[in-house]
Each structure stands twice: as structure tokens, then as C-alpha cells.
C-alpha positions in Angstrom: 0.0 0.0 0.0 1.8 3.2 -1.1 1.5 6.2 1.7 -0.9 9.0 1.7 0.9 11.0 -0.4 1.5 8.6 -3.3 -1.6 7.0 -3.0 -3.7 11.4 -3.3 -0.8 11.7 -6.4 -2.4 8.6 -7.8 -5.9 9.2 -7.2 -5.0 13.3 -8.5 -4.5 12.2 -11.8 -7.2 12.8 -14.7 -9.4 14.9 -12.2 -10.7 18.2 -12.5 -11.4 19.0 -9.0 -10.8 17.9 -5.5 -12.3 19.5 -2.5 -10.6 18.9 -0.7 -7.2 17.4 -0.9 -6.2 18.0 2.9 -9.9 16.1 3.4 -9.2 13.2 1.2 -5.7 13.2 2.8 -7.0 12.8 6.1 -9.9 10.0 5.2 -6.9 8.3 3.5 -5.8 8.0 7.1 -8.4 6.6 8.7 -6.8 3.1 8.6 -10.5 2.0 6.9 -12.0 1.3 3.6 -13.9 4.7 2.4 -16.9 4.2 1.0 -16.7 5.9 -2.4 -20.0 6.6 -3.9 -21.1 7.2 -7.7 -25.1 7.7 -8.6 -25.8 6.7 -12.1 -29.3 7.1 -13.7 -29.7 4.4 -16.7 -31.3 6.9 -19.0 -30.1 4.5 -21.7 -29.1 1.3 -21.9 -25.7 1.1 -23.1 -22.3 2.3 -21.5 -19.7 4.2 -23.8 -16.4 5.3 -23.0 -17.7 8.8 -21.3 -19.2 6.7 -19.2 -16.4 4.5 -18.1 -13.8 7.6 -17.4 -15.8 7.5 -13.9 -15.7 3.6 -14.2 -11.6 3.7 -14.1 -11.3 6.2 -11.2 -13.7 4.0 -9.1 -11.6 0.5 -10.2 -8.7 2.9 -8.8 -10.0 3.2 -5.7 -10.9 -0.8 -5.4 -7.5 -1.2 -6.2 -6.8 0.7 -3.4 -8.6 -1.2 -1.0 -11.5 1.0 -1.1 -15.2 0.2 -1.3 -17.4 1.4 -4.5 -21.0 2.4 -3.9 -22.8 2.4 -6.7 -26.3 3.8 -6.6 -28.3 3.1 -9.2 -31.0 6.2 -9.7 -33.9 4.0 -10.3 -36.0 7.0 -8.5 -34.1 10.0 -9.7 -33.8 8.5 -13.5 -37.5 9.6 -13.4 -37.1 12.9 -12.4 -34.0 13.5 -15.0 -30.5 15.4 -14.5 -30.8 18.5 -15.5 -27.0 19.3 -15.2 -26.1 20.8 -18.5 -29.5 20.5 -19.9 -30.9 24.0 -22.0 -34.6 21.9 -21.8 -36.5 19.5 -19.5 -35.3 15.5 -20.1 -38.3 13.5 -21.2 -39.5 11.4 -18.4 -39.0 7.7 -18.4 -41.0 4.6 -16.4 -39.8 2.8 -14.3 -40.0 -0.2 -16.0 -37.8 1.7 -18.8 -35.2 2.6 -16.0 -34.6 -0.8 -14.8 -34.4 -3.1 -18.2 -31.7 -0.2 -19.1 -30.3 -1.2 -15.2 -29.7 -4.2 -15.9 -26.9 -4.4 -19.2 -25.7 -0.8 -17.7 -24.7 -3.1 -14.4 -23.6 -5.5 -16.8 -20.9 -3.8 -18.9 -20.2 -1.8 -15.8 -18.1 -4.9 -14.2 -16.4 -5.0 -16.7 -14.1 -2.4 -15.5 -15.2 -2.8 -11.7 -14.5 -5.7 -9.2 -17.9 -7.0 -8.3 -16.8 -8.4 -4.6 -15.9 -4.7 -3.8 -18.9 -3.0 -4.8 -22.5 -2.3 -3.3 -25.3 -1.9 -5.6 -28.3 -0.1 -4.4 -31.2 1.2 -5.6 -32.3 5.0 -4.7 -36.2 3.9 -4.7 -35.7 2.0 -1.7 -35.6 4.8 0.3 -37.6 7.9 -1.4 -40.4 5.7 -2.5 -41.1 5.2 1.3 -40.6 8.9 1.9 -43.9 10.6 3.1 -45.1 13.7 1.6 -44.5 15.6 5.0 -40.7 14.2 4.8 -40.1 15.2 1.7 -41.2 18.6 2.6 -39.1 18.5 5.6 -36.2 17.5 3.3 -36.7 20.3 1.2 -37.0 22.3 4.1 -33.4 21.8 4.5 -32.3 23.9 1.5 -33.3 27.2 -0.5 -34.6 28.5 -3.6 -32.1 31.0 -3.5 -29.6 28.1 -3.3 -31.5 25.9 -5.9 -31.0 28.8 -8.5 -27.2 29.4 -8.3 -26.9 26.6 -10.8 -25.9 27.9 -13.7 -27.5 26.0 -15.8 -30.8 26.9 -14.1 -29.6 30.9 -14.3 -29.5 30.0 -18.2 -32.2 28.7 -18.7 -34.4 31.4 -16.8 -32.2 34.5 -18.4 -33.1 32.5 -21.9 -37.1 32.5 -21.1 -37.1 29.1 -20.9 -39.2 26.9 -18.0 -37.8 25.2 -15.3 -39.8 23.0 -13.9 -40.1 22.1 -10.1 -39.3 18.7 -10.2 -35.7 19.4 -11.6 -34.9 21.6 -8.7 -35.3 18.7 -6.8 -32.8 16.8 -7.9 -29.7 17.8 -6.6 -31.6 17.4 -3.1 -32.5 14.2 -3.7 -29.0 13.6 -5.3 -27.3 15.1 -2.0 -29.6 12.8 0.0 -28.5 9.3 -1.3 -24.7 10.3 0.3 -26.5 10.9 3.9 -28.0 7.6 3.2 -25.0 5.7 2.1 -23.1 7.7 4.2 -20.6 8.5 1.2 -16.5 9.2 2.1 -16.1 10.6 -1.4 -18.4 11.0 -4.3 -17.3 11.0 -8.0 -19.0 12.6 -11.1 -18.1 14.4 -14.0 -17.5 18.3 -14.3 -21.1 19.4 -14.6 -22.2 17.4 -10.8 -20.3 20.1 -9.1 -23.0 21.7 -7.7 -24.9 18.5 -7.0 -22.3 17.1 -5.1 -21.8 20.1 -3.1 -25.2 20.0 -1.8 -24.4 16.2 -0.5 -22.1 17.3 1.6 -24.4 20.1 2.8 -27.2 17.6 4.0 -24.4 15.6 5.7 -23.4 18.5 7.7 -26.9 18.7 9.1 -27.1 15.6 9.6 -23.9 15.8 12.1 -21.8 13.6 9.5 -18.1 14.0 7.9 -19.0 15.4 4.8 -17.9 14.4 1.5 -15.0 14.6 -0.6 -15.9 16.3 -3.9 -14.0 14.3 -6.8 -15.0 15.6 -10.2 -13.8 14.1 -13.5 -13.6 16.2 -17.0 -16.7 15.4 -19.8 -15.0 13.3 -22.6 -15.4 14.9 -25.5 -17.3 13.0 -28.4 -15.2 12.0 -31.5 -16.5 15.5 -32.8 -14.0 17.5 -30.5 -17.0 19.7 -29.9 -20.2 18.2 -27.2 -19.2 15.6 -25.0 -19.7 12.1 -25.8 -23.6 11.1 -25.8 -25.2 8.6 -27.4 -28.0 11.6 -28.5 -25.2 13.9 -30.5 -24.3 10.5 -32.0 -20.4 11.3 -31.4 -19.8 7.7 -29.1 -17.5 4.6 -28.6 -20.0 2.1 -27.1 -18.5 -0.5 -24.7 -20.5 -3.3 -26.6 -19.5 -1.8 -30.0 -17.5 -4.7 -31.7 -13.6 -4.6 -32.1 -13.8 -3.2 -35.6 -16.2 -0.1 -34.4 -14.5 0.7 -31.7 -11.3 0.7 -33.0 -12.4 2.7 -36.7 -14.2 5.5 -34.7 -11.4 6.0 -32.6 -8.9 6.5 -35.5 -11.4 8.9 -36.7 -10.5 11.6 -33.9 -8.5 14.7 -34.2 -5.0 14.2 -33.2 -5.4 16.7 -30.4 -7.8 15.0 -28.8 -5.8 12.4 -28.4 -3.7 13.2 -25.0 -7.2 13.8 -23.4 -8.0 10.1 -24.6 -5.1 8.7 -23.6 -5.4 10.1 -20.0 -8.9 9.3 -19.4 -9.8 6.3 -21.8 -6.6 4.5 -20.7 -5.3 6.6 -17.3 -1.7 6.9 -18.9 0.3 9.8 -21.1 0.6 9.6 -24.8 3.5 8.5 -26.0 5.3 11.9 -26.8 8.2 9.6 -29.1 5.2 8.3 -31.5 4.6 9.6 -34.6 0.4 10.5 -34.0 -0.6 8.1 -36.4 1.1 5.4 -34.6 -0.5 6.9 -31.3 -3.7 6.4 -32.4 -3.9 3.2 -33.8 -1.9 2.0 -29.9 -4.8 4.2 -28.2 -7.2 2.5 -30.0 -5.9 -1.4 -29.6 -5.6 -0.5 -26.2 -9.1 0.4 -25.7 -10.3 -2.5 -27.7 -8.0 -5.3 -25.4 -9.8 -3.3 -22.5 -13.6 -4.3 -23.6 -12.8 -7.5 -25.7 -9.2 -9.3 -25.3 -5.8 -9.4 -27.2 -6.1 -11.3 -29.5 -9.1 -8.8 -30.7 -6.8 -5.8 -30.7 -4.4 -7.6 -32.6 -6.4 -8.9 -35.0 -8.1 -5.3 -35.5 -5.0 -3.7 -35.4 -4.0 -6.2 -38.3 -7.2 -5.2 -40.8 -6.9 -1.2 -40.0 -3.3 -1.7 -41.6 -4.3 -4.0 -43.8 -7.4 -1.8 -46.0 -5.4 1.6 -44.8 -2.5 0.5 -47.4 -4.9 0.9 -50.9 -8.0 2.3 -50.2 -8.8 1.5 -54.1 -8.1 -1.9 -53.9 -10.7 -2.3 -51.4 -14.6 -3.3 -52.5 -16.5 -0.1 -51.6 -20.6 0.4 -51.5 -21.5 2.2 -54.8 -23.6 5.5 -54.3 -25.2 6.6 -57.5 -25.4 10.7 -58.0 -28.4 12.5 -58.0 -29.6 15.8 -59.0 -27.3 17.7 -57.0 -23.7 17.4 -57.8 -21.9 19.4 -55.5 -19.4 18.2 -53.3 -20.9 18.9 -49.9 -24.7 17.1 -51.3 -23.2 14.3 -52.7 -21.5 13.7 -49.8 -24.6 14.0 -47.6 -26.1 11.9 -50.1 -23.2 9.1 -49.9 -23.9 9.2 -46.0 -27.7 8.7 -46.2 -26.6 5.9 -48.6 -24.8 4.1 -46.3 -27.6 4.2 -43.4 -26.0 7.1 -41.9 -26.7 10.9 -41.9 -24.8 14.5 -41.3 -25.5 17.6 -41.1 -24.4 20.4 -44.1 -22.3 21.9 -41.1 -20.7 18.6 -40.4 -20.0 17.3 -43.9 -18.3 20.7 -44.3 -15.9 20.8 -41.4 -14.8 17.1 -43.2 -14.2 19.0 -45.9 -12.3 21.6 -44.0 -10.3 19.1 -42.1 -9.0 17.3 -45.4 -11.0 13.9 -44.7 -12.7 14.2 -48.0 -10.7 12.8 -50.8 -11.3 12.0 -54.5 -9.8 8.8 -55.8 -6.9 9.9 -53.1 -6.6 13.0 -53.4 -8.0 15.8 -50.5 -10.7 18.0 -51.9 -11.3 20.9 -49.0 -13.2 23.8 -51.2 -16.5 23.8 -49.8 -18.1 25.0 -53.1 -16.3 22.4 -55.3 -18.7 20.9 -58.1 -16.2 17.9 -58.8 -16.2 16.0 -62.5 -17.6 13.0 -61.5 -17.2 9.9 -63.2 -18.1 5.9 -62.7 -15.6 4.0 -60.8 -14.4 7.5 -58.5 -13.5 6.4 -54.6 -14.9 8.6 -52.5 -13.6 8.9 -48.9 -15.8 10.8 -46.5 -13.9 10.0 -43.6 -11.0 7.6 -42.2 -13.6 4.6 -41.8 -16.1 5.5 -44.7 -15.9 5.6 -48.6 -18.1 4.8 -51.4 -17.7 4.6 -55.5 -18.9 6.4 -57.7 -21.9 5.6 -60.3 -24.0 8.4 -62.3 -27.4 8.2 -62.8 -27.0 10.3 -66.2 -24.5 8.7 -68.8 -23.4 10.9 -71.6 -24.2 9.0 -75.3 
């Protein structure tokens, strides 16, 4: 067991926030497991790798000795996190939060050691809450307090509604640490605030309050929203070796430090040529949610179709009416089951990913020659040829 100090540098690393390190210090101290509490609300019911950053800082802490309290939001899921919301989340059943539940808890150990976590369910206690308890509990905080989130302030400045029900839920997110009687809890930039209003309710309760341990978003492979299934922008932990590993060579090469330190808690190699980076980030990520032998054998067909694009069979996508280079590559997505936005398809464009038999086309109001038998590449993973609709006698 490294000492206090090695073991806070450890536990420092890929965080965005501590409050506060003399605490977490001290609990380190306390010759005891702490009891290190993440709430997760299975809105959905698949993990991707935003998901697991919070995953790898809890294995960190089993690894330590430490004990993981996972709290599954079973209740709050139905109120719905507002934290960085501009609109009210859609409301889901119950039924709906506990199918997701169940493959969330099961791709979740993969990354976490079963025998040292406890798995409980927020409904156990609020659905036995009376009304009069859950006034008192509200009693215990202010609307002044409620509305210093910013997101709320946004929202309200913007004319838009905020509803009652969401200003509950950092209470009733602050609650489930008095009743797991939480050391430390972990969650991403944007539970802050949530997380400071747990250790608030411990206070009155006469408990040690929590340690605050926030984690950065992960940004989605479009280097602009964070990761979400909903902006389509994800690596999903099921996706299969081949998914995983083509969408994660499709990131820009300065995402790639952030990647490597929270996808894989480690530097990038700073000796590497980024190309070779990225294709070691992305075996490593596919050994961590399949096995070797899959990240070698992905590694092996990446290098294998990167080395003549040409030679490789492609879908055919037929031109249409339109002819210029951003529609027909909107077209050539919707072809292939897929679809972008005009701004997206241009910032390909901008970036260089678009190419034309191999060579990079980045005017954005190019009307190209087309001709049968043309590869085109929309992006490091995706490429069609090239049939017209209209053949000249």
C-alpha cells in the first residue's frame, strides 16, 4: 500500500477537482475502507467510454482497498438530471429505468470488481418517503440556493421553463450520500453543484462530509459536445472490435492526449509519430472491452485496408440531382444508413478527410467532374464509388 501521499498523487491524476485534498488526505488516514459513492441514472441502456472515465477512477480506488457504492437512480432517473441541460429531459418509467439497469450493471463490471462494490437502488428509500418528509427535506435547502446553478440561471435569463421537479434533484442527489453515508463522491464536471449540496445535507445531519472528486466530460469524436449517445459522437463498450477501433482512429489528433489520459489513465507516447499513437490508443481500448487477441487482429485489418484504399470493395452510391461536393456527400452518408448535417460534412471537408480517388478536396463550393468508378472517402472509416445516374451518349 503506497502512503498517503503517493496514493492522493495517484488518485490526483485525470481529475478536475478535489475539494478537498487536505480532506481526502485525512480520510486516506483513517486506517478503513472509504466508502466511495457514484449515482448513475440508466437513461439508456448502453455504456460508452464517457461513461467508463468515472468507471476507471472507481476501479482505482478498489484497487486501493477501497469500497465502491454504486447507486443506481432507479428513482431519480425519473425525475431526470438537469446538469447541463438547455430543456427539460423527457421522463422515463420505471419499467424503462430498470431493463436499461440491468446491461448498464452488466458492462459496468467490466471495468469494476464485483466483490468490492454495493449496488443499491435509490427507490428504496424515497419511494417510502412521506409527503410531510419530503417537505421536511426540502426544508433543508433554498430557492435561492437551488437557483445558483448555472444552468438553471441560463435557462431562466433564456425564457425558458424550469420546472419544479428538476430543482429537486440535486436534493435528492445530495440525500443518497447521507444515506450511504458517502466518504467521497465522483461525477463528472457538470455534478459540481450537485455534489456540493451532498455534503451540505451531511453536515446537518452531524456527519463528515464528503470529498468532492470531479472528472472532465470526454469529448465526443467530434472534438465539440461531450460524448452522448444523442449527439451521436460515441465509442459504445459493446460496440464490436472493428467499431470501436475505426471510430477512434477517426478523432482529431489533439484529442488524443485527453483520450489517452482518461480512456486509458496513462500519457501519450510523446516519441510516437500521432498516427502510430492512435492506432496504440485505439488497440488498447479495444484489449480493455474485448481481449488481445481482438486488438491484434483489429489492429492487423486497419493496416491492412489503410494500405490501398482503391483496392478495397466499396458500397456504390449513385449521383443524384445535386452534384456538388458537400450534397453528394450528404447523399453518400444517407446511402450508407448514416446521416450529417451540411455543417458537419463541411468541417470534413475543412479538415482534409474528404478525398477523391486519393486526393484531398477541401473547397467547400467544389462541383467535382464525376465519373463511374471515382472512390470517395468521406472520412477515415467511410468511402463509397462512384456511379452516375446520367451517362453521356
Amino acid at each position: 500500500m503506497p502512503d498517503k501521499d503517493e496514493t492522493l498523487a495517484l488518485l490526483k491524476r485525470g481529475t478536475s477537482q478535489i475539494l478537498s485534498e487536505e480532506e481526502l488526505k485525512s480520510k486516506l488516514g483513517l486506517g478503513r475502507p472509504l466508502r466511495i459513492k457514484l449515482g448513475v441514472d440508466p437513461t439508456s441502456p448502453d455504456l460508452h467510454l464517457g461513461h467508463a472515465v468515472q468507471l476507471l477512477k472507481l476501479r482505482q480506488f478498489q484497487e486501493l482497498g477501497h469500497q465502491v457504492v454504486l447507486i443506481i437512480g432507479d428513482f431519480t432517473a425519473q425525475i431526470g438530471d438537469p446538469s447541463g441541460r438547455n430543456s427539460t429531459r423527457p421522463p422515463l418509467s420505471h419499467e424503462e429505468v430498470l431493463k436499461n439497469a440491468r446491461t448498464y450493471m452488466e458492462q459496468a463490471f467490466v471495468i469494476l470488481d464485483k466483490t468490492q462494490t454495493e449496488v443499491v437502488h435509490n427507490g428504496d428509500w424515497f419511494n417510502q418517503m412521506t409527503f410531510s418528509e419530503v417537505i421536511q427535506l426540502n426544508g433543508r435547502v433554498t430557492l435561492q440556493q437551488m437557483l445558483q446553478r448555472e444552468d438553471f440561471k441560463n435557462r431562466i435569463d433564456e425564457g425558458q421553463e424550469v420546472r419544479l421537479h428538476e430543482i429537486q434533484y440535486p436534493i435528492v442527489q445530495g440525500w443518497d450520500s447521507v444515506k450511504v453515508r458517502a466518504d467521497v463522491e465522483i461525477g463528472g464536471s457538470d455534478q459540481l453543484f450537485n455534489i456540493l449540496v451532498g455534503r451540505d445535507l451531511q453536515k446537518s445531519e452531524g456527519m463528515d462530509q464528503q470529498v468532492v472528486m470531479t472528472l472532465p466530460l470526454l469529448e465526443g469524436l467530434d472534438g465539440v459536445k461531450k460524448m452522448s449517445k444523442s449527439y451521436g459522437n460515441y465509442v459504445g463498450l459493446t460496440d464490436t472490435p472493428r467499431e470501436m477501433f475505426g471510430k477512434l482512429m477517426s478523432i482529431a489528433d489533439d484529442l488524443m492526449p485527453q483520450y489517452y489520459n482518461l480512456c486509458l489513465q496513462e500519457e501519450m507516447p510523446a516519441s510516437l509519430h500521432p498516427l502510430e499513437a492512435k492506432k496504440q490508443l485505439a488497440a488498447k481500448v479495444v484489449k480493455t472491452y474485448h481481449d488481445e487477441q481482438a486488438a491484434d487482429a483489429t489492429l492487423g485489418w486497419w493496416d491492412d485496408r489503410s494500405k490501398d484504399i482503391a483496392s478495397v470493395d466499396h458500397p456504390t452510391h449513385e449521383i443524384g440531382a445535386r452534384r456538388d461536393l458537400v450534397g453528394v456527400c450528404q447523399a453518400a452518408y444517407e446511402s450508407l444508413g448514416e446521416k450529417r448535417s451540411g455543417g458537419e460534412i463541411r468541417r470534413l471537408i475543412q479538415q482534409g478527410s474528404v478525398q477523391i480517388d486519393g486526393m484531398k478536396v477541401t473547397d467547400l463550393k467544389a462541383v467535382p467532374d464525376w465519373s463511374d468508378g471515382q472512390i470517395l472517402k468521406l472520412d477515415k472509416k467511410r468511402a463509397v464509388e462512384i456511379t452516375l445516374n446520367v451517362r453521356e451518349s
